[in-house]
FIKOLZA-1660 file (N, C-alpha, C; in steps of 0.1 Angstrom, whole numbers, plus 5000, padded with zeros to 4 digits):
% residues 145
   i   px   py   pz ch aa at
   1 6524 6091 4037  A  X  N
   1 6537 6088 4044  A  X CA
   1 6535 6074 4050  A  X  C
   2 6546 6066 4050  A  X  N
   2 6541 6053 4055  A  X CA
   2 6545 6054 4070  A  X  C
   3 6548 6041 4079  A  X  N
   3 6548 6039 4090  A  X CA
   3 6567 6045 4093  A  X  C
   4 6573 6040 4080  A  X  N
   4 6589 6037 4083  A  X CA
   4 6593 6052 4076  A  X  C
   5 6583 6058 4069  A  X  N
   5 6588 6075 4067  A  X CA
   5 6585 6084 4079  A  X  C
   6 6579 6077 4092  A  X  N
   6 6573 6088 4106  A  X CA
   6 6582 6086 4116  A  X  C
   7 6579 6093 4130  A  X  N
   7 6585 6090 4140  A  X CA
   7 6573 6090 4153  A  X  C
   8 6577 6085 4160  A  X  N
   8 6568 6081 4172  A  X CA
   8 6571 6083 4187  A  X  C
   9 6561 6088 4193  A  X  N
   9 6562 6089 4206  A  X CA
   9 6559 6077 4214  A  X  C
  10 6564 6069 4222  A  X  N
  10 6562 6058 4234  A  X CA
  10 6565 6059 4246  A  X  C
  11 6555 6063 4256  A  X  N
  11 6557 6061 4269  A  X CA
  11 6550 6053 4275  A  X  C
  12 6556 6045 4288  A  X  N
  12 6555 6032 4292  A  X CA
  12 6555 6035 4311  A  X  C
  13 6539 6036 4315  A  X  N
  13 6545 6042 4332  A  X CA
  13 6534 6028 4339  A  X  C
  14 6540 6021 4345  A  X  N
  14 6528 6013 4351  A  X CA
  14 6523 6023 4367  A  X  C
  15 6511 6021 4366  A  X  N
  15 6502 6024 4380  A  X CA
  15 6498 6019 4390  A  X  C
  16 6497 6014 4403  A  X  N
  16 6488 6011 4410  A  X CA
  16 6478 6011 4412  A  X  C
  17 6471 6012 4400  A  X  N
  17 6453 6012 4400  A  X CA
  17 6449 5999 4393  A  X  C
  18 6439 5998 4393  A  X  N
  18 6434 5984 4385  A  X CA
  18 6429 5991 4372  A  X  C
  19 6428 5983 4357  A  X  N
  19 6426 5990 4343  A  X CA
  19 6414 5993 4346  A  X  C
  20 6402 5988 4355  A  X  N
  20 6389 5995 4350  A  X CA
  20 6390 6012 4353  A  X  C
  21 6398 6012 4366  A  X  N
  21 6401 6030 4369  A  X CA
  21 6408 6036 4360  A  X  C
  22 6414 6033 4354  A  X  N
  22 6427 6041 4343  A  X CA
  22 6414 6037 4334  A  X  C
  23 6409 6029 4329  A  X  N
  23 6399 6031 4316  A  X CA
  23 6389 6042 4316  A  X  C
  24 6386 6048 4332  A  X  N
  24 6372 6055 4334  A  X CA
  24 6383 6069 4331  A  X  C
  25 6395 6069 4336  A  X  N
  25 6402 6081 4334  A  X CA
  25 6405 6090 4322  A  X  C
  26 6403 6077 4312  A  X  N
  26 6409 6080 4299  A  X CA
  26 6393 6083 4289  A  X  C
  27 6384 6074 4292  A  X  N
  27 6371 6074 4285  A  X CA
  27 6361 6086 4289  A  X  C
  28 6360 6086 4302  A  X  N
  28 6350 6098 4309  A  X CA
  28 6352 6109 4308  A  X  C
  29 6344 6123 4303  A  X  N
  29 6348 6135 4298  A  X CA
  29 6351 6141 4309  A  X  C
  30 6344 6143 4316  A  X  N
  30 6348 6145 4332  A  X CA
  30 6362 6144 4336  A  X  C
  31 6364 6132 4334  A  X  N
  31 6381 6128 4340  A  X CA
  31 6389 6134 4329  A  X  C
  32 6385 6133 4318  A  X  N
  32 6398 6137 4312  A  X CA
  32 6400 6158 4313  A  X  C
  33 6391 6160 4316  A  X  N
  33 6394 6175 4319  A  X CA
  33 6399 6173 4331  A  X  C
  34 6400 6169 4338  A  X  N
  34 6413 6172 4344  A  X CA
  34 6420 6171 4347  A  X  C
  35 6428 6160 4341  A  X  N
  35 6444 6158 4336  A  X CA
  35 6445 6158 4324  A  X  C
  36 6445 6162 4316  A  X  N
  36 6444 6164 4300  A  X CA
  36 6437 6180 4294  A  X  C
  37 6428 6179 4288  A  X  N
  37 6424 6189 4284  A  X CA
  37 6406 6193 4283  A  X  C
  38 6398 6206 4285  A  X  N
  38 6385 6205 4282  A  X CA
  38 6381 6197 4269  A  X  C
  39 6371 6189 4271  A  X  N
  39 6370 6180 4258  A  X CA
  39 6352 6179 4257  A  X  C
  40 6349 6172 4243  A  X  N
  40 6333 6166 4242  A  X CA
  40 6337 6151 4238  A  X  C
  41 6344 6141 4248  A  X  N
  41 6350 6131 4241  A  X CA
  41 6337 6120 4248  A  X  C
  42 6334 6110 4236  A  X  N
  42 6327 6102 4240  A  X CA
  42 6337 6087 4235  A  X  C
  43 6336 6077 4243  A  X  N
  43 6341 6063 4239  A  X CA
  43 6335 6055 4224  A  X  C
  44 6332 6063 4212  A  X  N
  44 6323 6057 4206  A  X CA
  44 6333 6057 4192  A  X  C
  45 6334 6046 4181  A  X  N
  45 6341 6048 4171  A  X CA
  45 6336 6057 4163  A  X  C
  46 6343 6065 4158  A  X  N
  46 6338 6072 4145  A  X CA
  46 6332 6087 4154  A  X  C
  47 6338 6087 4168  A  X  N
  47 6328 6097 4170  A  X CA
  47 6342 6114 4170  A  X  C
  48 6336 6125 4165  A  X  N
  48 6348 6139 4164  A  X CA
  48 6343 6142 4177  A  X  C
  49 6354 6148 4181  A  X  N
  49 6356 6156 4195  A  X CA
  49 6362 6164 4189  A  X  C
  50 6369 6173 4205  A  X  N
  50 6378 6190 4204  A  X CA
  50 6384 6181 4218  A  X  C
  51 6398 6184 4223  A  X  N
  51 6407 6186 4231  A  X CA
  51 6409 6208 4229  A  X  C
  52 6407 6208 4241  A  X  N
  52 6407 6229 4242  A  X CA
  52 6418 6229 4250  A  X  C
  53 6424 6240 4246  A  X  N
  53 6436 6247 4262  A  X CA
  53 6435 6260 4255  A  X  C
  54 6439 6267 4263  A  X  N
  54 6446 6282 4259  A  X CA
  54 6453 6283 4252  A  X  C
  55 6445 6293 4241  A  X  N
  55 6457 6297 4231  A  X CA
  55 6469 6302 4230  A  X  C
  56 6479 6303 4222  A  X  N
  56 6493 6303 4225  A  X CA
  56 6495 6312 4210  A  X  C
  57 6506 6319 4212  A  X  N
  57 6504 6329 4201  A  X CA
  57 6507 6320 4186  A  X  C
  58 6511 6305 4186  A  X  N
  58 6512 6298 4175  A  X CA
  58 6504 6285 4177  A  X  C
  59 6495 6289 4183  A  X  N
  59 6489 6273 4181  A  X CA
  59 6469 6281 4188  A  X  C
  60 6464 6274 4183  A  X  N
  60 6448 6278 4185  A  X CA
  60 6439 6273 4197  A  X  C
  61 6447 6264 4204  A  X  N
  61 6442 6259 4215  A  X CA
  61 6434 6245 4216  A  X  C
  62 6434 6242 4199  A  X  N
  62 6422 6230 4196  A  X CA
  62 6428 6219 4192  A  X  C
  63 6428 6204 4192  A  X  N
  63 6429 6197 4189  A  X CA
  63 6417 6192 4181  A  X  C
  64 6416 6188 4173  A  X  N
  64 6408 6183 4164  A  X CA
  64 6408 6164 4165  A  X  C
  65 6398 6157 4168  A  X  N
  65 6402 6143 4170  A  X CA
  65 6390 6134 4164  A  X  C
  66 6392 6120 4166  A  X  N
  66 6380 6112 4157  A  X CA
  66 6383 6097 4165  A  X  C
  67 6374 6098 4170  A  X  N
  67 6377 6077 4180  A  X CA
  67 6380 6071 4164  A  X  C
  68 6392 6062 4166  A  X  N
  68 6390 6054 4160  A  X CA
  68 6394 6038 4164  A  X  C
  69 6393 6037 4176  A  X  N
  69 6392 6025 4179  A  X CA
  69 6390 6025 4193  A  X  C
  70 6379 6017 4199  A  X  N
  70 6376 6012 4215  A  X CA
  70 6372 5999 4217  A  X  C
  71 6388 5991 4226  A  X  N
  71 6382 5982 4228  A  X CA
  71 6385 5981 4246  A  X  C
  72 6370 5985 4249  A  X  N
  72 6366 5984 4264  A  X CA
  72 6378 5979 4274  A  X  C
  73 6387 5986 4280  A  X  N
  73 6396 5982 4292  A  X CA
  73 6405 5983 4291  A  X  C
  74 6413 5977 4276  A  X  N
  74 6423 5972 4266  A  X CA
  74 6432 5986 4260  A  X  C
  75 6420 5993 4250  A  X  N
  75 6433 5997 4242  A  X CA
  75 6420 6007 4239  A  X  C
  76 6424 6020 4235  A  X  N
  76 6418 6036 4227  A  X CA
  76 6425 6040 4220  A  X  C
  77 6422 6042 4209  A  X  N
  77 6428 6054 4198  A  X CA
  77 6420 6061 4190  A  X  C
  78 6426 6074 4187  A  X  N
  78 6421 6085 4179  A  X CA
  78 6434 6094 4175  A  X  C
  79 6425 6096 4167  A  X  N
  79 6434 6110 4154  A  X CA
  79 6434 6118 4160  A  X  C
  80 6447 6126 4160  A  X  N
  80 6450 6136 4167  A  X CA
  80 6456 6148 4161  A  X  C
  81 6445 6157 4157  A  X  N
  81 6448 6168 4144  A  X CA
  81 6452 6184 4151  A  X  C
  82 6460 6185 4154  A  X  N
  82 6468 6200 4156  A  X CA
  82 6469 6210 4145  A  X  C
  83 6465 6227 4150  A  X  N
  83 6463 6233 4139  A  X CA
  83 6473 6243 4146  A  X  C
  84 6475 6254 4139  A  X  N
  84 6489 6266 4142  A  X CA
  84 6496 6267 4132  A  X  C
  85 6502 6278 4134  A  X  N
  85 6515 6283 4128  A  X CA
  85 6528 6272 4134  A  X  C
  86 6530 6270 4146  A  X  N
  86 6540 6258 4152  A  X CA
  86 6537 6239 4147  A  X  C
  87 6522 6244 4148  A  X  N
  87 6519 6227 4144  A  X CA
  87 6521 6222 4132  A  X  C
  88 6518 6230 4125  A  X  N
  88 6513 6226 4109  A  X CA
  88 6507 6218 4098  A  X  C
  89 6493 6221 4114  A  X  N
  89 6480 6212 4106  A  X CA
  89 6490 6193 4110  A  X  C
  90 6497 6193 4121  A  X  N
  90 6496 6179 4124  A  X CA
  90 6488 6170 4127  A  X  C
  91 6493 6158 4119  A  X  N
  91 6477 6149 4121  A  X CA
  91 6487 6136 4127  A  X  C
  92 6486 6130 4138  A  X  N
  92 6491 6118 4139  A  X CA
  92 6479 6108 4150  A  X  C
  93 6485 6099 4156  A  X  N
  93 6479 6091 4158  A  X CA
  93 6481 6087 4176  A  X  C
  94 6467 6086 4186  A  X  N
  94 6474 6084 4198  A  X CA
  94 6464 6075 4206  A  X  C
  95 6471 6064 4207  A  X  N
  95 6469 6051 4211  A  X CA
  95 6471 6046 4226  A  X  C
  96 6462 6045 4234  A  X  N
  96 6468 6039 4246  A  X CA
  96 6460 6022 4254  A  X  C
  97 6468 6017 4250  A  X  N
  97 6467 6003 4259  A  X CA
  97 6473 6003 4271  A  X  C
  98 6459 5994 4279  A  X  N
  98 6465 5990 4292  A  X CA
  98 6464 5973 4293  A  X  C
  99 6470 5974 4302  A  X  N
  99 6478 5957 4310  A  X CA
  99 6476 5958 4323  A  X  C
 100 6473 5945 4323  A  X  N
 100 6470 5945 4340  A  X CA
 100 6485 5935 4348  A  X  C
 101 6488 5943 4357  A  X  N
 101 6497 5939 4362  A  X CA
 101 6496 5932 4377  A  X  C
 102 6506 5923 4385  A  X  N
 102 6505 5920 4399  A  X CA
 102 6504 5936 4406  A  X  C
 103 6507 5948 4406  A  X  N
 103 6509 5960 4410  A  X CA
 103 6499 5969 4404  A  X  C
 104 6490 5968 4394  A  X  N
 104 6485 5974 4391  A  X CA
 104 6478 5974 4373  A  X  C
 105 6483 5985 4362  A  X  N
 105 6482 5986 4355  A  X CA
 105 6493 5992 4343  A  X  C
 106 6497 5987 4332  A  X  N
 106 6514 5992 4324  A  X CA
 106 6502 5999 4315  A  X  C
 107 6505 6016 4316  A  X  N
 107 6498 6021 4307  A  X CA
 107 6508 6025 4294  A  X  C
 108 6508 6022 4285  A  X  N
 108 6513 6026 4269  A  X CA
 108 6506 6038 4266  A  X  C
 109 6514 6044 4261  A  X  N
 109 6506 6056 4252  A  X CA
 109 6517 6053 4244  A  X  C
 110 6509 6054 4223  A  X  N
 110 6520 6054 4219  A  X CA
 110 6514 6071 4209  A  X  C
 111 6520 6080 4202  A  X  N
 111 6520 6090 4193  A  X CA
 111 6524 6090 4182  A  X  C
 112 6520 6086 4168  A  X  N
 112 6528 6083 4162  A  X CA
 112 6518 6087 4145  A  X  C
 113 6533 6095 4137  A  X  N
 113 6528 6101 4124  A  X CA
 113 6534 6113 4125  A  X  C
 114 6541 6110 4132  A  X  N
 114 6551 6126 4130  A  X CA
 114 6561 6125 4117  A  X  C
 115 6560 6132 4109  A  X  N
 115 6571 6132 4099  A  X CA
 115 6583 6135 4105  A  X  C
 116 6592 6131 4097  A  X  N
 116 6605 6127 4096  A  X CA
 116 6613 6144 4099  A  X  C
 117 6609 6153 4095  A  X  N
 117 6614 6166 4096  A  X CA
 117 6606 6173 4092  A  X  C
 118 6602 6192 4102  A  X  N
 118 6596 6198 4098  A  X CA
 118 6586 6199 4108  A  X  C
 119 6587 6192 4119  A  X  N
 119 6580 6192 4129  A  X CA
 119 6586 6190 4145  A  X  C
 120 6601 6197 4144  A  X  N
 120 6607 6195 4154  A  X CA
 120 6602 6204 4167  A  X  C
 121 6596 6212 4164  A  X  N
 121 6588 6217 4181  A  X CA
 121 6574 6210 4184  A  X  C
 122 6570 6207 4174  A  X  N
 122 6557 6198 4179  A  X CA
 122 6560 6186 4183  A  X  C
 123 6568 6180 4183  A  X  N
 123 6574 6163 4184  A  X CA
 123 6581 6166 4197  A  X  C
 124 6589 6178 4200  A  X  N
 124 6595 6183 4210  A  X CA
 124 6586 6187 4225  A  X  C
 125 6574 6193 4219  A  X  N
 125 6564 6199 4228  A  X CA
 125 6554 6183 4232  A  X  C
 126 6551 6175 4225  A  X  N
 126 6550 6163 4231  A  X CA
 126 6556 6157 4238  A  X  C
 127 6568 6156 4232  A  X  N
 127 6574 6147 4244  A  X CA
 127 6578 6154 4257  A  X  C
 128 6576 6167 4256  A  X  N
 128 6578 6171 4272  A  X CA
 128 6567 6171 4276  A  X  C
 129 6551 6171 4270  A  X  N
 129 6542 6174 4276  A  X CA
 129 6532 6160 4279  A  X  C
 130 6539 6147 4275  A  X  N
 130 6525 6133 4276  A  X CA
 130 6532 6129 4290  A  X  C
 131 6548 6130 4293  A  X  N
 131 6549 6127 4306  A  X CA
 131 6543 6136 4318  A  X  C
 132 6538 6150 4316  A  X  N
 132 6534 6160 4327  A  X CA
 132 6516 6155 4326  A  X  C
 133 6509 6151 4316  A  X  N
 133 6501 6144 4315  A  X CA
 133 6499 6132 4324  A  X  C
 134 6510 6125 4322  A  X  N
 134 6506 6113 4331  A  X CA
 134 6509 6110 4341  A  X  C
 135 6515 6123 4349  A  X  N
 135 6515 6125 4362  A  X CA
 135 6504 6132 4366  A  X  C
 136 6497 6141 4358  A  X  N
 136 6482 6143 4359  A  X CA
 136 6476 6133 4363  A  X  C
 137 6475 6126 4352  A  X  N
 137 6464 6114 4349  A  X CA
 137 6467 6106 4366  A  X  C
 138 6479 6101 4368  A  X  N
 138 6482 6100 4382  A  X CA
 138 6477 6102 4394  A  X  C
 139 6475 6118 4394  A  X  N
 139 6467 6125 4402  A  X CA
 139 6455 6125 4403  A  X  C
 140 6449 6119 4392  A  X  N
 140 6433 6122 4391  A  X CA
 140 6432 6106 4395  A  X  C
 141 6437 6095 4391  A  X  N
 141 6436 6080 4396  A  X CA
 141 6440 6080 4411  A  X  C
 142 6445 6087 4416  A  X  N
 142 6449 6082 4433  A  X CA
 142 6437 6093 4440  A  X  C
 143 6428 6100 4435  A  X  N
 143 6418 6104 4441  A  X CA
 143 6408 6095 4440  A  X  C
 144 6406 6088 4427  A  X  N
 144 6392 6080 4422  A  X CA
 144 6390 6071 4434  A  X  C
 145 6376 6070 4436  A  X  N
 145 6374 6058 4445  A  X CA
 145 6371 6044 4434  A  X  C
% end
């Protein structure tokens, strides 16, 4: 499926932190358990991880993932492979760059490789779930020293 057969998720929240803190939030396995999900994520290309939650009677609780890109401060992405009855073995893509701003940091997260139809609760369950995410993520940056 190409880029113009998918659909994509984009959210756009700037922070008051400076990027090295939003980088440690997103890279450190530590941090991301706790605004996100239990994980074995390391910053390393090519490296597989697990994102875990509680299972749900249509979905297994696992994310399946693979760094595929780190560039220190800037920008992260990895494959983002969902398994379930609701998901349907989704595989897309989730990307986040940061910007440094006079106030702080413009975090991007983009989601994207959702097919066009056939995935309307998973496309749905993201987009209500990356913004409760990054009010997490929020919470876990205004603790950080």
């Amino acid at each position: 499926m190409s880029d113009a057969e998918t659909r994509r998720l984009v959210f756009e929240q700037e922070m008051p932190h400076p990027p090295e803190k939003v980088w440690r939030a997103l890279t450190e396995s530590a941090l991301l358990d706790e605004w996100l999900m239990h994980n074995d994520f390391q910053p390393v290309v090519g490296h597989h991880f697990n994102f875990r939650r509680e299972p749900t009677p249509t979905w297994n609780g696992v994310v399946d993932c693979e760094v595929l890109e780190v560039e220190h401060g800037q920008r992260l992405s990895y494959r983002w492979d969902s398994s379930g009855e609701e998901a349907g073995n989704m595989r897309t893509v989730v990307t986040w760059t940061l910007t440094p701003t006079e106030r702080g940091t413009l975090i991007r997260l983009e989601q994207a490789g959702f097919p066009p139809e056939g995935a309307g609760a998973y496309y749905q369950g993201a987009s209500y779930g990356w913004p409760r995410f990054l009010g997490a993520l929020e919470q876990v940056l205004s603790g950080l020293k």
